[in-house]
Structures are given as structure tokens and as C-alpha cells.
N, C-alpha and C positions, 0 to 999 in steps of 0.2 A: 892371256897376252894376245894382242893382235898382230897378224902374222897374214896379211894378204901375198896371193899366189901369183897374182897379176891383179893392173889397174887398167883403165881405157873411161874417158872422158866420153860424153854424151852431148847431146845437142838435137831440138826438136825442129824441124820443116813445115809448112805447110803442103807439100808440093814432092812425093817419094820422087816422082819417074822428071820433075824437072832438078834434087836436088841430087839424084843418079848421073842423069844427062852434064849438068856443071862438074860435079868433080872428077867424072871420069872422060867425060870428052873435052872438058874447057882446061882443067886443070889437070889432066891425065894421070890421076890415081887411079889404082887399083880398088876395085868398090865391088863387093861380097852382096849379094844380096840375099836378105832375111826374111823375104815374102812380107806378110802386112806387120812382120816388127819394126822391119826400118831396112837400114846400110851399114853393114864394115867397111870404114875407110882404111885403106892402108896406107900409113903416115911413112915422108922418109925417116930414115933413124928404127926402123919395127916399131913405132909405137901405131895404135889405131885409136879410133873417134867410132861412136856408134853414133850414125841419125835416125832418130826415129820420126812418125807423122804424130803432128798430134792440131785437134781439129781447132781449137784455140789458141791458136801458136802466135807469141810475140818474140819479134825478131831478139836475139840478148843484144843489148846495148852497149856489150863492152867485147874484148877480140874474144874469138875463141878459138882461134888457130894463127899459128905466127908462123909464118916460112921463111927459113934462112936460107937468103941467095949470097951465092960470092959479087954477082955487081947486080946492085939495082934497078938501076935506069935498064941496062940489058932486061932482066927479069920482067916490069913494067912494060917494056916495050911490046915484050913477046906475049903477053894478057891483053893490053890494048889493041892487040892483032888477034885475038880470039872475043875481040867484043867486050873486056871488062873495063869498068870507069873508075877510076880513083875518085876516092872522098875529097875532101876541100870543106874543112872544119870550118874553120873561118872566126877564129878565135884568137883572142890578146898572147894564151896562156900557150898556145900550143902554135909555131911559125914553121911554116909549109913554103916549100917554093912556087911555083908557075905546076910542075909537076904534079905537085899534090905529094913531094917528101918532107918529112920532117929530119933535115940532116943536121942530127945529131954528132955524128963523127969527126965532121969540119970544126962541131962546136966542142969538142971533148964533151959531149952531154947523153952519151950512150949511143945505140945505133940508127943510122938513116932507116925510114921504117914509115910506109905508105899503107894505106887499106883501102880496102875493097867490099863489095856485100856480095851475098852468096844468093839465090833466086827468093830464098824466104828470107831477106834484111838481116841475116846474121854477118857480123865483122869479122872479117877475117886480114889479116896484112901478109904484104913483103919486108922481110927487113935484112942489111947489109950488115952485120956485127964487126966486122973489121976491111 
């Protein structure tokens, strides 16, 4: 029977000491360092992400980290004041404001919820769930 003792999700960089530098001085996590394996992020909630380098590294295309803020626009504002850029899909399927939010909440259609890239192109968002 399968019977894991703990789980932590992964994610590969290009860049160890600039993707140390974003989550622990841009986004002020707690970040372990594992010498040339990678990073322990420590996620709110206890949960953590290990990043490792790897030399052929393609950004993932899809989130791989969602942070839940109690207001968005606040949270957004306070990233854009440490240098990050919101996306702007720019798509039929998916409707963004000026912001770069997809507010969902207003629409009953799940949570308001923005993203961002991390220094090696991986997605990560803010999102507002109530």
C-alpha cells in the first residue's frame, strides 16, 4: 500500500542565486539552501517547493505556485513596489482588467487571481478566494 510520509512539489530554474534572490528578498520567503541541489521554499500554510538548476530549463507554462491574499489589489500593489509585472494574456477566453486581474468574484466564477513570472519564466499568481 502506498503510504507517503510527506509530499513537496519541485520546480526547475535556470538562475540558483537570482531565483534565491526573488523569493527570499522579492517575495520574502524563507528559502533553505541545498548547495548545487537547489532551494527549500517555505510556503505559508508549512507546505514547501524544492527549486532546483537545471541547464536546459524551460519556464512551466502553466502556475506553479498560487498565493492566497485577503485583498488583491493591496497584495499587487505591494509586488509592483518590489519590481514585479503582471501578465496581460490578452485572450477572448480569459477577461482581465487594466490591472492584469481576472475577477472572478464579481463574476461568481471562482477567485480574482493575477500572475506574475519568477526570474527563470515560471508562473506563479495572487489570488483573492473570497
Amino acid at each position: 500500500m502506498f503510504k507517503p510520509k510527506a509530499a513537496f512539489s519541485g520546480c526547475s530554474v535556470d538562475d540558483l542565486g537570482k531565483a534565491r534572490a526573488f523569493y527570499a528578498d522579492v517575495l520574502g520567503l524563507k528559502v533553505d539552501d541545498e548547495g548545487d541541489m537547489g532551494l527549500n521554499l517555505h510556503l505559508p500554510g508549512g507546505q514547501s517547493q524544492f527549486i532546483y538548476p537545471k541547464d536546459d530549463h524551460q519556464p512551466a507554462t502553466y502556475t506553479i505556485l498560487n498565493f492566497v491574499v485577503d485583498d488583491i489589489d493591496e497584495a499587487m500593489d505591494a509586488l509592483e513596489g518590489k519590481g514585479i509585472r503582471f501578465e496581460q494574456y490578452g485572450t477572448d477566453a480569459l477577461h482581465q482588467d487594466d490591472k492584469g486581474v481576472a475577477r472572478g468574484l464579481s463574476a461568481g466564477m471562482g477567485p480574482d487571481i493575477a500572475w506574475f513570472t519568477d526570474p527563470a519564466g515560471n508562473v506563479l499568481s495572487v489570488m483573492q478566494t473570497e
